[in-house]
C-alpha positions as CSV (number, residue, x, y, z in Angstrom):
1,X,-22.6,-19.8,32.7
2,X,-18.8,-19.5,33.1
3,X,-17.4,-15.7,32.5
4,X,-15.3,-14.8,29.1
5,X,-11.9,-15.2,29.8
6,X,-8.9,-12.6,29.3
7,X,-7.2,-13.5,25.6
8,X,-3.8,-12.4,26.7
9,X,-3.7,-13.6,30.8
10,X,-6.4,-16.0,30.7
11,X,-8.0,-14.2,33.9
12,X,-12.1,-14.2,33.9
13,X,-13.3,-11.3,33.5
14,X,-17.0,-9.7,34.1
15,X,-17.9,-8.2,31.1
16,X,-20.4,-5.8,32.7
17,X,-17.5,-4.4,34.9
18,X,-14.4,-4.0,32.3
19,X,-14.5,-1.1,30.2
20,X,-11.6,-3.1,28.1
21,X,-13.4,-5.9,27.3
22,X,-12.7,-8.4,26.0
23,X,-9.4,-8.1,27.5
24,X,-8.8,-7.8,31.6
25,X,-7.2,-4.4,31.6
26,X,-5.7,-1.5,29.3
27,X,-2.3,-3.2,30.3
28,X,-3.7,-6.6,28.5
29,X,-5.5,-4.6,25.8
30,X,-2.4,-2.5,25.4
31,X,-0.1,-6.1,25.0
32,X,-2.6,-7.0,22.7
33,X,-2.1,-3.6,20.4
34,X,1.5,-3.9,20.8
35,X,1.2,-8.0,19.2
36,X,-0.7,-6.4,16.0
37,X,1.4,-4.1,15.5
38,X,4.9,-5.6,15.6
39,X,3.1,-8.6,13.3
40,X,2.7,-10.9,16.1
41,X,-0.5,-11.3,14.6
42,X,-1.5,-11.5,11.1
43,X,-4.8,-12.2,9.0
44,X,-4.6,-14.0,5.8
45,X,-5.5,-11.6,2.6
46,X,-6.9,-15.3,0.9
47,X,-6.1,-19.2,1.2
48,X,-2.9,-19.9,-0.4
49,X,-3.0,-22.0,-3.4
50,X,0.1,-24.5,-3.5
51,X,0.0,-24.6,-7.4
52,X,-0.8,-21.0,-7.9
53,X,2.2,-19.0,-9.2
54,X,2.9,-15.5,-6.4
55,X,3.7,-13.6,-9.4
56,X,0.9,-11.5,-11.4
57,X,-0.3,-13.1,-14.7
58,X,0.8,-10.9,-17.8
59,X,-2.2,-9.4,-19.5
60,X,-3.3,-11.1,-22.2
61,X,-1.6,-9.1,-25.8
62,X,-3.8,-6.0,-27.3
63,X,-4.7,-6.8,-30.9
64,X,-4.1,-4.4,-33.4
């Protein structure tokens, strides 16, 4: 079985070994906070829908 491999170095790493799994190091792990955080990295909120407007729908008119 090959060994998980480091997401920012590529190095393997022995996951009963490394306290920063999955990552080889705190430097990696550290490189890898650092990505999130200056938006390196993002997650999408939801699929974006080509015909969908971005703005919010008005609600729809009270009736008095």
């Amino acid at each position: 079985m090959s060994r998980p491999k480091c997401p920012v170095c590529g190095i393997s790493v022995e996951p009963s070994k490394t306290p920063s799994m999955p990552f080889c190091s705190e430097r990696c792990r550290l490189i890898d906070l650092k990505r999130w955080l200056g938006e390196e990295y993002s997650v999408p909120d939801r699929l974006a829908d080509p015909d969908e407007d971005e703005e919010m729908p008005e609600p729809p008119a009270e009736d008095e």
